[in-house]
C-alpha positions in Angstrom: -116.2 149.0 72.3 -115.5 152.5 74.0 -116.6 155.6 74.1 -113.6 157.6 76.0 -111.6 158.8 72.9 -112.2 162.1 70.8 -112.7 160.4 67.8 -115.9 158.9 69.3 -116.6 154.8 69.4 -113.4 152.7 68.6 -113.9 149.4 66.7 -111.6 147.0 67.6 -110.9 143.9 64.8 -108.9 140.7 65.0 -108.4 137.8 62.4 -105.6 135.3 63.6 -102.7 137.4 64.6 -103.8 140.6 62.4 -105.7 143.1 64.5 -106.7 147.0 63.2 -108.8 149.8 65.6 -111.1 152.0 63.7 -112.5 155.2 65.1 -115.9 156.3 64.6 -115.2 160.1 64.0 -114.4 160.0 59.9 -114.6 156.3 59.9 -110.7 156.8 60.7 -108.6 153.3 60.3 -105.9 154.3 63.2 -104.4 150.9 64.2 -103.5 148.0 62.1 -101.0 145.6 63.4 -99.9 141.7 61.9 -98.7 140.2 64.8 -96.4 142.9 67.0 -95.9 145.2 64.0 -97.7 148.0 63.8 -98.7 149.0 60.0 -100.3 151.9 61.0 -98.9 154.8 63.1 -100.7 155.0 66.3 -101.6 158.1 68.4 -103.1 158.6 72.0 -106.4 157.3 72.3 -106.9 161.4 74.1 -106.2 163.2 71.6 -108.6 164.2 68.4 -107.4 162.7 65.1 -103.7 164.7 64.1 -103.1 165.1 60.6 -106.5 163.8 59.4 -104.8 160.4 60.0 -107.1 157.6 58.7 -109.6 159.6 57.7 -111.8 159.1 55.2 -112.5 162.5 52.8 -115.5 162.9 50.6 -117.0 164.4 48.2 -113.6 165.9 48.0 -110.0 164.7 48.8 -107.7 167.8 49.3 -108.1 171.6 48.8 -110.2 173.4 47.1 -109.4 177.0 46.2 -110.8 179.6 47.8 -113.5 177.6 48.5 -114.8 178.2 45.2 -116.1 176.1 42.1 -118.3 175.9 39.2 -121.2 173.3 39.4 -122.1 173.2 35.9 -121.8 176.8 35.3 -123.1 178.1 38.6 -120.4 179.2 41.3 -120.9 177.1 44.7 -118.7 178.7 47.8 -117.8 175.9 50.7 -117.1 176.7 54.8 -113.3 177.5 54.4 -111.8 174.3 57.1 -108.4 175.5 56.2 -107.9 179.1 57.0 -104.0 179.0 57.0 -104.1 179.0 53.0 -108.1 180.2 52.7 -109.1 176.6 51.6 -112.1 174.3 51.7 -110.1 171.0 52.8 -110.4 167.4 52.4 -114.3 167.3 52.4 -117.4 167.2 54.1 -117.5 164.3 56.9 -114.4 164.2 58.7 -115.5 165.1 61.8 -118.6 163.3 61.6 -119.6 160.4 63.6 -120.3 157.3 61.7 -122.8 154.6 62.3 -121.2 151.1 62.9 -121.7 147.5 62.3 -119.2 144.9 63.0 -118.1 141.8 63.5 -114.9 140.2 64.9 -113.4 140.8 61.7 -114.9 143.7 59.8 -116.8 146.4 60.1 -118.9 148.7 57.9 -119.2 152.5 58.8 -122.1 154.8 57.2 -122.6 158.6 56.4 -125.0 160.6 55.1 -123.2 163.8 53.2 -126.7 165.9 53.1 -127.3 169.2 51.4 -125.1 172.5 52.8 -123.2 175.4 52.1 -121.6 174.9 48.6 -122.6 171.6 48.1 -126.3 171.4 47.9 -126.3 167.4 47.0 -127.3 164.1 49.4 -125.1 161.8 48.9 -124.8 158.2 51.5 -121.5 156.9 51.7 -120.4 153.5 53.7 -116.8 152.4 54.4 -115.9 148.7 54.9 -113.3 147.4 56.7 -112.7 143.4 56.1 -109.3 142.0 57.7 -107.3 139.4 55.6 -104.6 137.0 56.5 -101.6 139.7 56.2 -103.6 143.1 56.8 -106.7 144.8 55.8 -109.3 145.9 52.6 -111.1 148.6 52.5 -113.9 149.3 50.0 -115.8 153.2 49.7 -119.5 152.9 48.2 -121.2 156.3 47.5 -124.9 156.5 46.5 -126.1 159.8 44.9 -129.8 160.4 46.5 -130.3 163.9 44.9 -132.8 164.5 42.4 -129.7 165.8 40.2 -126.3 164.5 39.4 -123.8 165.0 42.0 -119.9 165.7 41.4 -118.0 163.6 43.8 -114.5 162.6 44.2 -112.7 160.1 47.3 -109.6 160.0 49.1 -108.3 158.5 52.7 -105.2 159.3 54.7 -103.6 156.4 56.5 -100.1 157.0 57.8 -98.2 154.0 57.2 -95.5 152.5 59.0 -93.3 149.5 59.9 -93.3 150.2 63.6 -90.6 148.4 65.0 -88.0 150.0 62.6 -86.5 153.3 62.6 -88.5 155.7 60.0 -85.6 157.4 58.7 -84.2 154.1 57.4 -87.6 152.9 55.6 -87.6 152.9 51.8 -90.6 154.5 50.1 -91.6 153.6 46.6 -94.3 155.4 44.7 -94.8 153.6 41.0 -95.5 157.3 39.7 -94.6 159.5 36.7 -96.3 162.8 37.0 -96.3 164.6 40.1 -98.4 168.4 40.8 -96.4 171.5 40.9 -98.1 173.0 43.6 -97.7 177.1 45.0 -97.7 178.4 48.2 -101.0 177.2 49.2 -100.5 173.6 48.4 -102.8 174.0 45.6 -101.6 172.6 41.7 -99.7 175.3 39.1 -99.5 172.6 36.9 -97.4 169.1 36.1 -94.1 168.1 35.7 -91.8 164.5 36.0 -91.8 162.5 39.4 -88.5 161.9 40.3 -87.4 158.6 39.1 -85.6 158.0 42.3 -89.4 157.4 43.8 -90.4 154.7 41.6 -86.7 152.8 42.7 -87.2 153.6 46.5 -86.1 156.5 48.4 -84.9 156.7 52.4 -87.8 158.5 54.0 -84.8 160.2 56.2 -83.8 161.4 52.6 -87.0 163.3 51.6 -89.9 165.8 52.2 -93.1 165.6 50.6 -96.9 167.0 50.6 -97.0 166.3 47.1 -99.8 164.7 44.6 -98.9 162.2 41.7 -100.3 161.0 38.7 -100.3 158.7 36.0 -99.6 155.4 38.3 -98.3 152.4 37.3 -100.3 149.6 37.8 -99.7 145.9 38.0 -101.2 142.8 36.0 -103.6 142.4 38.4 -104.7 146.4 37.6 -103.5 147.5 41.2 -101.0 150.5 42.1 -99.0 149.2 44.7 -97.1 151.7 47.0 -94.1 150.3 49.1 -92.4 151.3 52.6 -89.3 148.8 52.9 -87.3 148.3 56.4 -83.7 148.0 56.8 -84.1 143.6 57.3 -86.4 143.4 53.7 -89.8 143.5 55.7 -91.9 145.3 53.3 -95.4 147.0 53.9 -97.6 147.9 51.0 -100.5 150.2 50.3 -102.4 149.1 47.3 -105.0 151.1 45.4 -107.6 149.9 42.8 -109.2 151.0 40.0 -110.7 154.6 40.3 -108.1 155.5 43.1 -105.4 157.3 39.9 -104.1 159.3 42.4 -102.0 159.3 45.1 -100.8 162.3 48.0 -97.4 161.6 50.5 -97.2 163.5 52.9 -94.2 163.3 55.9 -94.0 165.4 58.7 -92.0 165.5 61.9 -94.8 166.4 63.9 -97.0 163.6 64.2 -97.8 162.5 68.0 -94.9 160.0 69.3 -93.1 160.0 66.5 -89.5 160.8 64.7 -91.3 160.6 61.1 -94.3 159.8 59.8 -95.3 159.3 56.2 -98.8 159.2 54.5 -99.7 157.5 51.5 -103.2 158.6 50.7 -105.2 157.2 48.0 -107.2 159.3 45.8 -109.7 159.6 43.0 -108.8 162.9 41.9 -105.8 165.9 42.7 -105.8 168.8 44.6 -109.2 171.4 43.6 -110.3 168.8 41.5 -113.8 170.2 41.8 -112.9 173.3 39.9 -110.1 170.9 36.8 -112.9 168.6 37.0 -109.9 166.0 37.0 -110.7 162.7 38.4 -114.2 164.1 39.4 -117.0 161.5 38.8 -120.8 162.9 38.0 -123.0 160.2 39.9 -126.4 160.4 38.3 -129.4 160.0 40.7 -129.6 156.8 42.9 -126.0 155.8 41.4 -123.4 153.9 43.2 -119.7 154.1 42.5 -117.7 152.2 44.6 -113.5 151.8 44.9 -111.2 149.9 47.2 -107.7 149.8 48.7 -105.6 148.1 51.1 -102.6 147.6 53.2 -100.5 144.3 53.7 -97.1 143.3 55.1 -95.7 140.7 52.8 
């Protein structure tokens, strides 16, 4: 382990020819390779986390408005972390610095989120990282330690790539049918159809996004698998389980050393969710609630 990078400690895993580097600064997954492919779009180990890529976000995914919501009829204001559009963004801990275990394979990052402005609940969180035979699983467990119950919601933000191939030419497929109008501070006006084009496959070269979705499909096995196809059929997918019925891509041109880069980022609830109440779970004292998702080339 090192200690040189902006993003604090960086954990470096290997099973067999599958290898992943995870950063200590919001428990950040920022490498994940099978073999020579990378899986997960890098960027210079001297340079603090772009994009929030990798990072885990808690109690919140996303924006919340204003910084504004009602806790059970009393209004709670949050630091505003996105003064651009005057928002409270994707939580509490991602620029905190984990504690680590690990071994040669996985590692387990924890967090306290304690009591602050707008959000006056303790709540410990822990992120696991276990590597498999084709890529990695991660599994979220958050504990309520507050003497009342605590709203919380989850979401993580791993770009996702085949790196060897151009991005223009990937295929993206989202198994979505609702998607979140949004206005012009990225925050939801409402719903309306996903574009059925997504849930066939779309050239990322084809499309812009920052865009939520809903109502997932979900395989026999109960996951939503997410899909980024190259050119030669090699196929990488992102795979969320139950609680995770939500789902943000995001592409931008202005990721660090690259052309494109697209994130697929698992959530338990949309945009303000803390103020819809949509996908926002109520963990009653000394509760645990925990959710999982991975990546694997296949």
């Amino acid at each position: 382990m090192t200690t040189l990078s902006p993003t604090g400690t960086q954990i470096h895993l290997t099973r067999g020819g599958v290898t992943a580097q995870i950063a200590q600064v919001g428990a950040s997954l920022r490498g994940l390779a099978v073999g020579d492919v990378d899986l997960i779009s890098r960027y210079p180990e001297d340079v603090p986390t772009p994009s929030c890529s990798g990072v885990v976000l808690a109690p919140w995914p996303n924006r919340v408005r204003d910084g504004v919501w009602q806790d059970a009829g009393t209004e709670r204001r949050l630091a505003i972390t996105e003064p651009k559009f005057n928002n409270a963004s994707h939580g509490l801990l991602r620029f905190t610095a984990y504690e680590i275990e690990h071994t040669d394979a996985a590692a387990t990052l924890r967090a306290t989120i304690h009591p602050q402005t707008g959000y006056p609940y303790e709540v410990a969180t822990s992120v696991s990282y276990t590597l498999t035979d084709s890529g990695i699983q991660v599994t979220h467990t958050l504990m309520n330690r507050s003497d009342a119950s605590a709203p919380v919601a989850l979401g993580t933000h791993p770009f996702v790539t085949i790196g060897d191939a151009g991005p223009h030419e990937l295929v993206l497929r989202v198994p979505a049918s609702t998607q979140f109008d949004t206005d012009e501070r990225m925050l939801p006006t409402g719903t309306s159809p996903a574009p059925a084009a997504l849930r066939e496959g779309v050239r990322l070269g084809d499309i812009a996004l920052d865009t939520g979705f809903t109502d997932l499909s979900r395989d026999d096995d109960g996951l939503v698998r997410h899909t980024l196809t190259a050119p030669d059929g090699r196929r990488v997918t992102l795979w969320q389980g139950e609680g995770f019925d939500f789902v943000q891509v995001y592409t931008t041109t202005a990721y660090p050393g690259q052309e494109l880069a697209v994130a697929i980022e698992p959530m338990t609830a949309p945009a303000d969710a803390l103020n819809s109440g949509l996908g926002i779970r109520r963990l009653a004292p000394d509760e645990t609630w925990e959710v999982s998702w991975g990546i694997e080339l296949g």
